[in-house]
mmCIF file as gemmi writes it, N, C-alpha and C atoms, coordinates in Angstrom:
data_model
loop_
_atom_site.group_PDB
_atom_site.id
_atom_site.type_symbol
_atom_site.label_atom_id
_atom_site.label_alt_id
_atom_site.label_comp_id
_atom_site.label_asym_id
_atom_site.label_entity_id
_atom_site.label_seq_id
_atom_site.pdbx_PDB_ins_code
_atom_site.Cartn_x
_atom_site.Cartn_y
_atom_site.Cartn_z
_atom_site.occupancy
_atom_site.B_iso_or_equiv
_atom_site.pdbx_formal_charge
_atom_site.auth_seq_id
_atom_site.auth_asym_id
_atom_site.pdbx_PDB_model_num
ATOM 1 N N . UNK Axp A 1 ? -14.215 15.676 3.404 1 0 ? 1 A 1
ATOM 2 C CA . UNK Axp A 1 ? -14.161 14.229 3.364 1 0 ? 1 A 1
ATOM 3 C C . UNK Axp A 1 ? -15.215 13.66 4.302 1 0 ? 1 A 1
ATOM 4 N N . UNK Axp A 2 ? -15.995 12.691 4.136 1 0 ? 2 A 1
ATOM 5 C CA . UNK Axp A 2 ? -16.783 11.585 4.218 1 0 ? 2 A 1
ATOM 6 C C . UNK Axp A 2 ? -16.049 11.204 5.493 1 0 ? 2 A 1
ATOM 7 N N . UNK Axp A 3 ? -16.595 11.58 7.071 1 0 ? 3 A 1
ATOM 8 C CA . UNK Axp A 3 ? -16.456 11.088 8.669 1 0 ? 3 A 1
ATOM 9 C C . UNK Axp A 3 ? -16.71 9.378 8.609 1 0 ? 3 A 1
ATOM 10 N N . UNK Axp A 4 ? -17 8.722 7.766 1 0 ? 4 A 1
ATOM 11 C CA . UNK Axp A 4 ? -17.402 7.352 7.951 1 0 ? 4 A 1
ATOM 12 C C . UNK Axp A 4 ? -16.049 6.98 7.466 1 0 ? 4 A 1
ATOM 13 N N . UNK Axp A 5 ? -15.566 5.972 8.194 1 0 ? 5 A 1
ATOM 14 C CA . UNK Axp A 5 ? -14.307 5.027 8.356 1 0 ? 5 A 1
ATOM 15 C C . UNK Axp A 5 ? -14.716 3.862 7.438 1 0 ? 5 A 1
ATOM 16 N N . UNK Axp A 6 ? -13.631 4.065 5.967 1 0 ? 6 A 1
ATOM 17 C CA . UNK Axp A 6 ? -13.599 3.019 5.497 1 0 ? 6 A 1
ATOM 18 C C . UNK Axp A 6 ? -13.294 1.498 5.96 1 0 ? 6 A 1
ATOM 19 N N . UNK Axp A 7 ? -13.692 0.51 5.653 1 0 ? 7 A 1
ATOM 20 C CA . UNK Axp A 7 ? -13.533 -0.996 5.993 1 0 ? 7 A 1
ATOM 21 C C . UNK Axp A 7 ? -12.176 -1.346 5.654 1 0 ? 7 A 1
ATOM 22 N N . UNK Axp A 8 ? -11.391 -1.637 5.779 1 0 ? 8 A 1
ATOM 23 C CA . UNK Axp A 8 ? -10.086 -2.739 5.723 1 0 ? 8 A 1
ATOM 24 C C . UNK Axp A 8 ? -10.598 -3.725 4.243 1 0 ? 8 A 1
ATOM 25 N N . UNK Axp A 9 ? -9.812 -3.986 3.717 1 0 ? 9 A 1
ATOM 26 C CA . UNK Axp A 9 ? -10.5 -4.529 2.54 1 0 ? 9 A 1
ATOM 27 C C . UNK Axp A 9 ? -9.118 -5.928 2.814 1 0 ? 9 A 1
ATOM 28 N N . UNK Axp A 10 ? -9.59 -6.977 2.606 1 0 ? 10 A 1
ATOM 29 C CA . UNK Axp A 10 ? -8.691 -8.366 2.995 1 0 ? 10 A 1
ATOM 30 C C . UNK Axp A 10 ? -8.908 -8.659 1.629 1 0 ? 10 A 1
ATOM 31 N N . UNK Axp A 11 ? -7.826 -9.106 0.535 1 0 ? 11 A 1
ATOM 32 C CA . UNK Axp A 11 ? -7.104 -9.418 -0.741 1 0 ? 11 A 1
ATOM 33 C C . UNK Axp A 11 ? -6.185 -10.922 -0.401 1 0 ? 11 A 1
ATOM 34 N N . UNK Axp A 12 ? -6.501 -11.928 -1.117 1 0 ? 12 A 1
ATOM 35 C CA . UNK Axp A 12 ? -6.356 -12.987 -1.087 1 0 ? 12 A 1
ATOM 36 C C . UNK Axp A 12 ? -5.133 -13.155 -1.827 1 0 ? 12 A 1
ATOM 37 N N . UNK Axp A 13 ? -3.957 -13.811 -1.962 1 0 ? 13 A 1
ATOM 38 C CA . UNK Axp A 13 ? -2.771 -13.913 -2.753 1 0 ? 13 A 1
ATOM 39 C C . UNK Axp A 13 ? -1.966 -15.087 -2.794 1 0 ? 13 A 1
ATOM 40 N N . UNK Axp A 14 ? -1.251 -15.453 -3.739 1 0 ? 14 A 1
ATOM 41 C CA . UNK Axp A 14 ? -0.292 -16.293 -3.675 1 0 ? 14 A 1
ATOM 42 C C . UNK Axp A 14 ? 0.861 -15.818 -4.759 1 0 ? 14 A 1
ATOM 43 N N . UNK Axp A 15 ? 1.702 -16.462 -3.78 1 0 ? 15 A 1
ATOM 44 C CA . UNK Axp A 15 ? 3.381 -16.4 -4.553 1 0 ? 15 A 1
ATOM 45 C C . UNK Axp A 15 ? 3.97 -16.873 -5.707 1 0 ? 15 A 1
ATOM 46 N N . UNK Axp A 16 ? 3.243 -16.327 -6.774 1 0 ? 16 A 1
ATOM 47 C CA . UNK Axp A 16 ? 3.932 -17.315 -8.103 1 0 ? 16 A 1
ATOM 48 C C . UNK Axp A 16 ? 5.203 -17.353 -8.45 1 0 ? 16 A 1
ATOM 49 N N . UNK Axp A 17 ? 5.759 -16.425 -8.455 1 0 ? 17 A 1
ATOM 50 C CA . UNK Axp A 17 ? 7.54 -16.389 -8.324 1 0 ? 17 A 1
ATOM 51 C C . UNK Axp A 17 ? 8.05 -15.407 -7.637 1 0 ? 17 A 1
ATOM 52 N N . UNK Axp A 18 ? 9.809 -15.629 -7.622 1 0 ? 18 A 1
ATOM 53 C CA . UNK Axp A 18 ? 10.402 -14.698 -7.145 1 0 ? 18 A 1
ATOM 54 C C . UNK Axp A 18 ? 11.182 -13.753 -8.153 1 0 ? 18 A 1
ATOM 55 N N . UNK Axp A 19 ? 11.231 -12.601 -8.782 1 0 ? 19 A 1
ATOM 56 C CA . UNK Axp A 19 ? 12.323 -12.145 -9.751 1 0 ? 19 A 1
ATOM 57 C C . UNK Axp A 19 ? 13.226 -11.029 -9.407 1 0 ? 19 A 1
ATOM 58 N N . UNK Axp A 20 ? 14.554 -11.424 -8.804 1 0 ? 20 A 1
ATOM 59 C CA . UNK Axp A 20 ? 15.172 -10.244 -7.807 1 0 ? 20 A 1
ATOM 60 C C . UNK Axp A 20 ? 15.313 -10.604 -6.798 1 0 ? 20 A 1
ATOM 61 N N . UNK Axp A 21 ? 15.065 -9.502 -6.364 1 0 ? 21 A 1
ATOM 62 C CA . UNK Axp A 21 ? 14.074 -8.58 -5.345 1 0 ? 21 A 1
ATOM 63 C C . UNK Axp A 21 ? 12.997 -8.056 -5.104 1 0 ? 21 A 1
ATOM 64 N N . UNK Axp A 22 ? 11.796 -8.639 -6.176 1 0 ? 22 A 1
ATOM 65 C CA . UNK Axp A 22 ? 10.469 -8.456 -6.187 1 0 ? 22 A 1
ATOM 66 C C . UNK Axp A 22 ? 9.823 -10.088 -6.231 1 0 ? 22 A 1
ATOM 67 N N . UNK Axp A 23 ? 8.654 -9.794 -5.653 1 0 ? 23 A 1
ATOM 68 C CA . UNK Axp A 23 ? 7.944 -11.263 -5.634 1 0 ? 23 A 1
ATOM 69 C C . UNK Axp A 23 ? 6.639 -11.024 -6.977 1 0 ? 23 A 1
ATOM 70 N N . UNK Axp A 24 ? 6.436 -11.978 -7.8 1 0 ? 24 A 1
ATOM 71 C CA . UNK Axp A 24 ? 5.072 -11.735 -8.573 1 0 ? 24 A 1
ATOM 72 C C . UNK Axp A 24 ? 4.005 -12.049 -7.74 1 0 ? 24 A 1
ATOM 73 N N . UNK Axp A 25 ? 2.942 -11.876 -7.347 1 0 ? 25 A 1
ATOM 74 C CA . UNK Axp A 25 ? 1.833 -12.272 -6.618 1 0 ? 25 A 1
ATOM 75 C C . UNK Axp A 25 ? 0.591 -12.287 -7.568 1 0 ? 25 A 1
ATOM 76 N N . UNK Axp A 26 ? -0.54 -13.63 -7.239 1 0 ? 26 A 1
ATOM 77 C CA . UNK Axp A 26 ? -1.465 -13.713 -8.13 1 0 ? 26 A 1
ATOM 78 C C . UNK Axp A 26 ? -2.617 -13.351 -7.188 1 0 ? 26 A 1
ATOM 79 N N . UNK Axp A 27 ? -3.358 -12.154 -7.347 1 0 ? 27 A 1
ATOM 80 C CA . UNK Axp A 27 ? -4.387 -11.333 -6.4 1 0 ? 27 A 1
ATOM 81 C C . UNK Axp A 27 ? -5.763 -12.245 -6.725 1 0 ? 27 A 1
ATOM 82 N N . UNK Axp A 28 ? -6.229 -12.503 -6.005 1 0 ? 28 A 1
ATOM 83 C CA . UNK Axp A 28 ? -8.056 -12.553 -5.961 1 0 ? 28 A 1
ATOM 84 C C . UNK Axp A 28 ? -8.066 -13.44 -6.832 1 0 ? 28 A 1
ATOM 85 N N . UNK Axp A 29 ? -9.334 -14.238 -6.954 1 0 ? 29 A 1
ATOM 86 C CA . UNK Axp A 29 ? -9.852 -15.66 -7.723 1 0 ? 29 A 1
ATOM 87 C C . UNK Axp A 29 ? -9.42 -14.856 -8.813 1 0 ? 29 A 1
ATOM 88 N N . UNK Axp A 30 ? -9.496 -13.794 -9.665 1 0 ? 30 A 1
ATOM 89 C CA . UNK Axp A 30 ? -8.755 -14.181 -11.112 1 0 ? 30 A 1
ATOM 90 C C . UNK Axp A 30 ? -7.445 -14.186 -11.339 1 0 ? 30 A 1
ATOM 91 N N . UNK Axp A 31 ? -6.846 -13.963 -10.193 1 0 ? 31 A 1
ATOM 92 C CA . UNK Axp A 31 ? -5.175 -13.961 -10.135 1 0 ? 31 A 1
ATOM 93 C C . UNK Axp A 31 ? -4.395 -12.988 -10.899 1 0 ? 31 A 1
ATOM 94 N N . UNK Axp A 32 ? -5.191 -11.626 -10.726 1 0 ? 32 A 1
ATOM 95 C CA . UNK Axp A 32 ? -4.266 -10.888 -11.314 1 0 ? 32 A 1
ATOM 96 C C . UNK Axp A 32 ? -2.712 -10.53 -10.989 1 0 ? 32 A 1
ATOM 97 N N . UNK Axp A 33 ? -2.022 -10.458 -11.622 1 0 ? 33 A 1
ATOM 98 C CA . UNK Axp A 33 ? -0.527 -10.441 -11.647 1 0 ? 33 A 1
ATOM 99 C C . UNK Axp A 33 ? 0.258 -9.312 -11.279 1 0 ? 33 A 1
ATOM 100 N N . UNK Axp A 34 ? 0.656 -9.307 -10.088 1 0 ? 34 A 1
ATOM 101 C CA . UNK Axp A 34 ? 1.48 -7.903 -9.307 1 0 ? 34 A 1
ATOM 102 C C . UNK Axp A 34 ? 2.781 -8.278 -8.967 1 0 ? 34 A 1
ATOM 103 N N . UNK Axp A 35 ? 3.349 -6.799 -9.04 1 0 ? 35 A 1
ATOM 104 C CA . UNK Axp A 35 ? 5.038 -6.999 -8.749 1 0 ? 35 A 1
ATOM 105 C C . UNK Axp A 35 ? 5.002 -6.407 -7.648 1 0 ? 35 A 1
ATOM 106 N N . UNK Axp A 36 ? 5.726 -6.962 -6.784 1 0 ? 36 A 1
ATOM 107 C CA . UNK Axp A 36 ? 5.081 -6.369 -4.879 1 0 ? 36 A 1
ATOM 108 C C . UNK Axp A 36 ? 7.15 -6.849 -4.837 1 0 ? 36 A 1
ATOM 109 N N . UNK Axp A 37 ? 7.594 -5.682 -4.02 1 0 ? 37 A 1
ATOM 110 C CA . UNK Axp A 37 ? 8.403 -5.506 -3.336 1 0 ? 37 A 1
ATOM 111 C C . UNK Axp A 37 ? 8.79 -6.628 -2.161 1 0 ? 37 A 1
ATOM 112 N N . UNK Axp A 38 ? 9.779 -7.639 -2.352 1 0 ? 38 A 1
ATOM 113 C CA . UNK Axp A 38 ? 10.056 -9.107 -1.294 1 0 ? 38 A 1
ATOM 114 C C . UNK Axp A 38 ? 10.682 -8.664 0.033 1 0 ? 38 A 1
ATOM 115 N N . UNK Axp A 39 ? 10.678 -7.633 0.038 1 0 ? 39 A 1
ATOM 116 C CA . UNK Axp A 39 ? 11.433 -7.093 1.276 1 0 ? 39 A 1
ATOM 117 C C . UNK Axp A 39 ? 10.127 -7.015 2.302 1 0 ? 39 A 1
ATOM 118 N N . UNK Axp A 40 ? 8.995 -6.626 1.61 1 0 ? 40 A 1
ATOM 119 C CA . UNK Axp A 40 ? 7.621 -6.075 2.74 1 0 ? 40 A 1
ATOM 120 C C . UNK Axp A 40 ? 7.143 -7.743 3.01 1 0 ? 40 A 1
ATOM 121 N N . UNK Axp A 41 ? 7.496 -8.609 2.286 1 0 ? 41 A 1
ATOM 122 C CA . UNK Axp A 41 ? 6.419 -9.978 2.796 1 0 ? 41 A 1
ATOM 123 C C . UNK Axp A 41 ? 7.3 -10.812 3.902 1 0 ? 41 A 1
ATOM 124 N N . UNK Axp A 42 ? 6.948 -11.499 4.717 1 0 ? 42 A 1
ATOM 125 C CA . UNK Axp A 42 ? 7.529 -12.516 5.579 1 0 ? 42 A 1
ATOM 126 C C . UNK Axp A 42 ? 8.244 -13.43 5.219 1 0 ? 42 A 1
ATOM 127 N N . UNK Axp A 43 ? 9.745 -13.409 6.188 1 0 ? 43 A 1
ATOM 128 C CA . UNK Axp A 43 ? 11.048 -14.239 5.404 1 0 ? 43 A 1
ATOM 129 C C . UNK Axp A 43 ? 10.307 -15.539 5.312 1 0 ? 43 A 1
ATOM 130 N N . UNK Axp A 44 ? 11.006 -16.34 4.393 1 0 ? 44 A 1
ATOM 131 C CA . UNK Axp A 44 ? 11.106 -17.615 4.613 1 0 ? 44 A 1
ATOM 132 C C . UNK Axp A 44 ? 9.633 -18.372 3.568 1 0 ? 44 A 1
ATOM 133 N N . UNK Axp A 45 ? 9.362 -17.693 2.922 1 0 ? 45 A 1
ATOM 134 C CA . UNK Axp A 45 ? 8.392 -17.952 2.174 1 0 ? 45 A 1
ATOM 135 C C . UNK Axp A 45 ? 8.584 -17.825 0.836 1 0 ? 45 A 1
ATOM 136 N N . UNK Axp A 46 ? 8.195 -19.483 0.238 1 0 ? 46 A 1
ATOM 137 C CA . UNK Axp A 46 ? 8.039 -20.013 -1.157 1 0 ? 46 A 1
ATOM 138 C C . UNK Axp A 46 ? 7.599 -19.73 -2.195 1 0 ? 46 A 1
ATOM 139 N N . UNK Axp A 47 ? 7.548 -19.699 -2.828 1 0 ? 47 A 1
ATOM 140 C CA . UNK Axp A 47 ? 6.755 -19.841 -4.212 1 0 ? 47 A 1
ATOM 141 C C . UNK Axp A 47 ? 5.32 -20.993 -4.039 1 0 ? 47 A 1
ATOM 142 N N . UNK Axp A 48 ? 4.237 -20.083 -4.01 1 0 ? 48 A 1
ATOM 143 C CA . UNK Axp A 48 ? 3.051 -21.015 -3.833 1 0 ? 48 A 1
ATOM 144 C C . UNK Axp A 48 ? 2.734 -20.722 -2.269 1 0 ? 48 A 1
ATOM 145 N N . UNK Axp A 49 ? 2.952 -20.07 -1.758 1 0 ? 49 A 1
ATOM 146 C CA . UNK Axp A 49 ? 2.715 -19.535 -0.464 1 0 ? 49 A 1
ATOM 147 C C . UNK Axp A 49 ? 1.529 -18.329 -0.617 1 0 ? 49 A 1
ATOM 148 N N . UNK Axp A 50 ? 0.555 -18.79 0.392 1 0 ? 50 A 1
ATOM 149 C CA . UNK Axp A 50 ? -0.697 -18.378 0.025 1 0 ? 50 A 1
ATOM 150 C C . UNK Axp A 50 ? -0.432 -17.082 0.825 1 0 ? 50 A 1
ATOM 151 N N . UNK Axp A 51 ? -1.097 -16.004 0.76 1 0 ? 51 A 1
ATOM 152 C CA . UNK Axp A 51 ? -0.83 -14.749 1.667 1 0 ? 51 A 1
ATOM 153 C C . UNK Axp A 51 ? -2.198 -14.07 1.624 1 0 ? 51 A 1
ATOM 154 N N . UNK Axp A 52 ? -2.764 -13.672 2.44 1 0 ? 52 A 1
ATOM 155 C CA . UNK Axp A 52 ? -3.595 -12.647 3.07 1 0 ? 52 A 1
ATOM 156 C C . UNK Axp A 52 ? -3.273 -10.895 3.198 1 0 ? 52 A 1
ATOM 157 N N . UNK Axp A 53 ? -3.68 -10.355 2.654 1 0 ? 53 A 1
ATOM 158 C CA . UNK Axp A 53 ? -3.322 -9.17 2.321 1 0 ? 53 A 1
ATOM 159 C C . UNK Axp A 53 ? -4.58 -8.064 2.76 1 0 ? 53 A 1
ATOM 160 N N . UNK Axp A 54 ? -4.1 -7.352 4.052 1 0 ? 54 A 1
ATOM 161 C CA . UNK Axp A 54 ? -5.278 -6.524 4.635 1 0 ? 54 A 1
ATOM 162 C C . UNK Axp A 54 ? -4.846 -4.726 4.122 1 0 ? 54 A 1
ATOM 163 N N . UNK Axp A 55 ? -5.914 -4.14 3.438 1 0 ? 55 A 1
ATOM 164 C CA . UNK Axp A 55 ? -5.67 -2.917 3.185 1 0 ? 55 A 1
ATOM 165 C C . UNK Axp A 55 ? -6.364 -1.679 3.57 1 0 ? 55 A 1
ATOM 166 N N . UNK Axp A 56 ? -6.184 -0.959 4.263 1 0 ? 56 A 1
ATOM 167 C CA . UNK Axp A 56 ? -6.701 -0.184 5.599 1 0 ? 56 A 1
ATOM 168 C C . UNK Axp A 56 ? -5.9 1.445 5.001 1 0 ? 56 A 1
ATOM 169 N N . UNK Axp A 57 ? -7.636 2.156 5.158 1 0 ? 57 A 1
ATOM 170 C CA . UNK Axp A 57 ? -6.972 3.598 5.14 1 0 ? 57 A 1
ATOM 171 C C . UNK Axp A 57 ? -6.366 4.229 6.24 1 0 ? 57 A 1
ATOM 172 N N . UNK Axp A 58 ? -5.306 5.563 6.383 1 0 ? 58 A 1
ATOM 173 C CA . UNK Axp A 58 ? -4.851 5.284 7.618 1 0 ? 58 A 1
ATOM 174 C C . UNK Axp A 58 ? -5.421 6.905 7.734 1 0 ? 58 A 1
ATOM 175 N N . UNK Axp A 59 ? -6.249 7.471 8.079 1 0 ? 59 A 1
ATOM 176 C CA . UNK Axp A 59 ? -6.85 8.885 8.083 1 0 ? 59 A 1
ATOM 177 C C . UNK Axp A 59 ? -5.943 9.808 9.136 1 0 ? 59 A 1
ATOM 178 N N . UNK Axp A 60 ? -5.516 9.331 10.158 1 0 ? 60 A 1
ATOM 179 C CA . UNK Axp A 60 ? -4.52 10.268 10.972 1 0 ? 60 A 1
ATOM 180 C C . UNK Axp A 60 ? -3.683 10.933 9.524 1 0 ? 60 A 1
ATOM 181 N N . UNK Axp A 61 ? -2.412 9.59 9.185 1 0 ? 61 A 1
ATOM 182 C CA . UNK Axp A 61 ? -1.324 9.748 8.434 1 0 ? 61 A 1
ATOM 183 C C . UNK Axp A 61 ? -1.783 10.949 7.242 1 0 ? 61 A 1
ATOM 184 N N . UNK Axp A 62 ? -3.071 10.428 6.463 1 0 ? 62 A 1
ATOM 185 C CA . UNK Axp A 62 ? -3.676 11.37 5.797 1 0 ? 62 A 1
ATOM 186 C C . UNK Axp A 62 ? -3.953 12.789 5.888 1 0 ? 62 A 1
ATOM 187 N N . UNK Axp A 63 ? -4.282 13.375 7.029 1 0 ? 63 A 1
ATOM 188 C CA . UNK Axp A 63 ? -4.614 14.62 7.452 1 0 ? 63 A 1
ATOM 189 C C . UNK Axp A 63 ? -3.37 15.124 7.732 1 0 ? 63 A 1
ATOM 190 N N . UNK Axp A 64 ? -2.165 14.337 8.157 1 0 ? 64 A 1
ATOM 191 C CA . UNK Axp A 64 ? -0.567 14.821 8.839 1 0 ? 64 A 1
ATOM 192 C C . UNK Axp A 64 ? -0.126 15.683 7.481 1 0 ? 64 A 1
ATOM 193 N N . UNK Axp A 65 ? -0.081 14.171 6.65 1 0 ? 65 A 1
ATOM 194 C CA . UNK Axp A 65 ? 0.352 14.927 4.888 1 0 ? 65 A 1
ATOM 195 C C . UNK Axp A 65 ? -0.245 16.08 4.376 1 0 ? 65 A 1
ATOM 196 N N . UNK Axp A 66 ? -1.752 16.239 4.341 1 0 ? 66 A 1
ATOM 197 C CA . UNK Axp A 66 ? -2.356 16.908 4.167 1 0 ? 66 A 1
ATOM 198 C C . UNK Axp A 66 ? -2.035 18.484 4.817 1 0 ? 66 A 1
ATOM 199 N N . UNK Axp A 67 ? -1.749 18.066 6.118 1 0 ? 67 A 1
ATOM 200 C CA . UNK Axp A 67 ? -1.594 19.446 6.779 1 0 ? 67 A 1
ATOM 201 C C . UNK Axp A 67 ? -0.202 19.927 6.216 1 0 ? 67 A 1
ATOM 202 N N . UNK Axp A 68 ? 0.738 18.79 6.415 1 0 ? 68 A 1
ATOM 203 C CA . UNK Axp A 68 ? 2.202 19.43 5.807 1 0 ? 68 A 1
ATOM 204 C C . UNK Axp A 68 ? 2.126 20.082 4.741 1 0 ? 68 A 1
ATOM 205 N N . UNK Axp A 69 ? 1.217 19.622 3.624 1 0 ? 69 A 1
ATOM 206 C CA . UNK Axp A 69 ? 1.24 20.263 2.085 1 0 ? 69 A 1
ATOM 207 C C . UNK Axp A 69 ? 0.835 21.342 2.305 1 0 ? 69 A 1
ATOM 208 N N . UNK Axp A 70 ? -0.179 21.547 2.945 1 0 ? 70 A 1
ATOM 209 C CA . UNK Axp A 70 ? -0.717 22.672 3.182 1 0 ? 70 A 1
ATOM 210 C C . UNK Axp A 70 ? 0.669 24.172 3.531 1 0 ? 70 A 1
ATOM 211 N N . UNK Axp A 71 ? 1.303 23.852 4.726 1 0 ? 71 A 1
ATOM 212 C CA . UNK Axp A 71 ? 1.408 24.181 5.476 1 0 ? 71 A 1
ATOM 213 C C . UNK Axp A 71 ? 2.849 25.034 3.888 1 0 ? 71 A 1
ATOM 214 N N . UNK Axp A 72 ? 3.489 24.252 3.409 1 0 ? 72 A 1
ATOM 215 C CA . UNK Axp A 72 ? 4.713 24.356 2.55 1 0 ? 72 A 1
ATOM 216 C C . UNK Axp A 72 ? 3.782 24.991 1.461 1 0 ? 72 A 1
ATOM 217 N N . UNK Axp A 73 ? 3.024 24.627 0.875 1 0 ? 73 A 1
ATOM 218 C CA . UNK Axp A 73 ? 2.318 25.688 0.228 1 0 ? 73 A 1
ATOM 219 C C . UNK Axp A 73 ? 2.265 27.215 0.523 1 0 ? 73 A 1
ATOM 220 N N . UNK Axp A 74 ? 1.631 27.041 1.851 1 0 ? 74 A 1
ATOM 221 C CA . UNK Axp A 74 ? 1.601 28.815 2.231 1 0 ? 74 A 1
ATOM 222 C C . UNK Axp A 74 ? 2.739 29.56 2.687 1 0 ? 74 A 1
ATOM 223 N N . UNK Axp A 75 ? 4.327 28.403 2.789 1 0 ? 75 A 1
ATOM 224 C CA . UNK Axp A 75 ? 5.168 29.108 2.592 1 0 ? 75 A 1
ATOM 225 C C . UNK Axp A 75 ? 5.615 29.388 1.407 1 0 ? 75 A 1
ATOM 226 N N . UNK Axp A 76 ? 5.683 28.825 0.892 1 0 ? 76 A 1
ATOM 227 C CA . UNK Axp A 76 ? 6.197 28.807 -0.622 1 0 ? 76 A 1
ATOM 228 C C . UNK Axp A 76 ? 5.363 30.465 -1.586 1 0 ? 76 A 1
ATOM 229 N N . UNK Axp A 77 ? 3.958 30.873 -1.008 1 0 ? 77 A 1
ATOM 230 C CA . UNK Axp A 77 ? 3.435 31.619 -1.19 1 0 ? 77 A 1
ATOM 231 C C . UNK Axp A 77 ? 3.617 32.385 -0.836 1 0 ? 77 A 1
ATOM 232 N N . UNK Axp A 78 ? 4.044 32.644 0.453 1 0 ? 78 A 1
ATOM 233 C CA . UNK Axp A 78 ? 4.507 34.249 1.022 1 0 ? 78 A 1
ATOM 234 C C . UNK Axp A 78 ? 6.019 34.597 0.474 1 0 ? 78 A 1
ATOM 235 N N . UNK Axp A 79 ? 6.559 33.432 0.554 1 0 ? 79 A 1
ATOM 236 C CA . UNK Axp A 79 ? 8.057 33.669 -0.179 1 0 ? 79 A 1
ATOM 237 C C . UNK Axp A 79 ? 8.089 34.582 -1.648 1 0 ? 79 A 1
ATOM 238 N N . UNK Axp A 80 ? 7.04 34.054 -2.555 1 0 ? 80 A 1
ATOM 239 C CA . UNK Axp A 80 ? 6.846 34.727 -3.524 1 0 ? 80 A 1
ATOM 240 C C . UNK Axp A 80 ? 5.808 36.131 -3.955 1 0 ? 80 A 1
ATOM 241 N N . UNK Axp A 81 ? 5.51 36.81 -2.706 1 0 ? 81 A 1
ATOM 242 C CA . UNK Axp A 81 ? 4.306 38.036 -2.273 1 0 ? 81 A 1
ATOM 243 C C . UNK Axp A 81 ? 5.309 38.775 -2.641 1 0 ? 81 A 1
């Protein structure tokens, strides 16, 4: 993997409805249409509530997983030698 640290990418949004327990959100000037989980966004917020949305790789967390898979793999392999 590529040592250069991806940028944080900031995604523009608003709250078009609520259905549930999921919020619809309209992404980026063409407003594409997402079903995003209402539990992750900040109480107390409307319908038409504009939101800022920052998305960041997290490379520690990445390499942790990575190592775990690893790691259950090569048991899983000797188990079956």
């Amino acid at each position: 993997m590529d040592d250069t640290k991806p940028k944080a990418v900031v995604v523009e949004a608003v709250i078009d409805r609520y259905e549930g327990d999921q919020a619809v959100l309209l992404l980026g000037e063409d407003e594409r249409s997402v079903v995003f989980p209402a539990r992750f966004l900040p109480t107390g917020l409307d319908e038409g509530a504009y939101l800022r949305i920052e998305i960041a790789f997290d490379a520690e967390a990445t390499v942790q997983a990575q190592r775990e898979a690893a790691d259950l793999l090569r048991e899983l392999q000797e188990r079956n030698v």
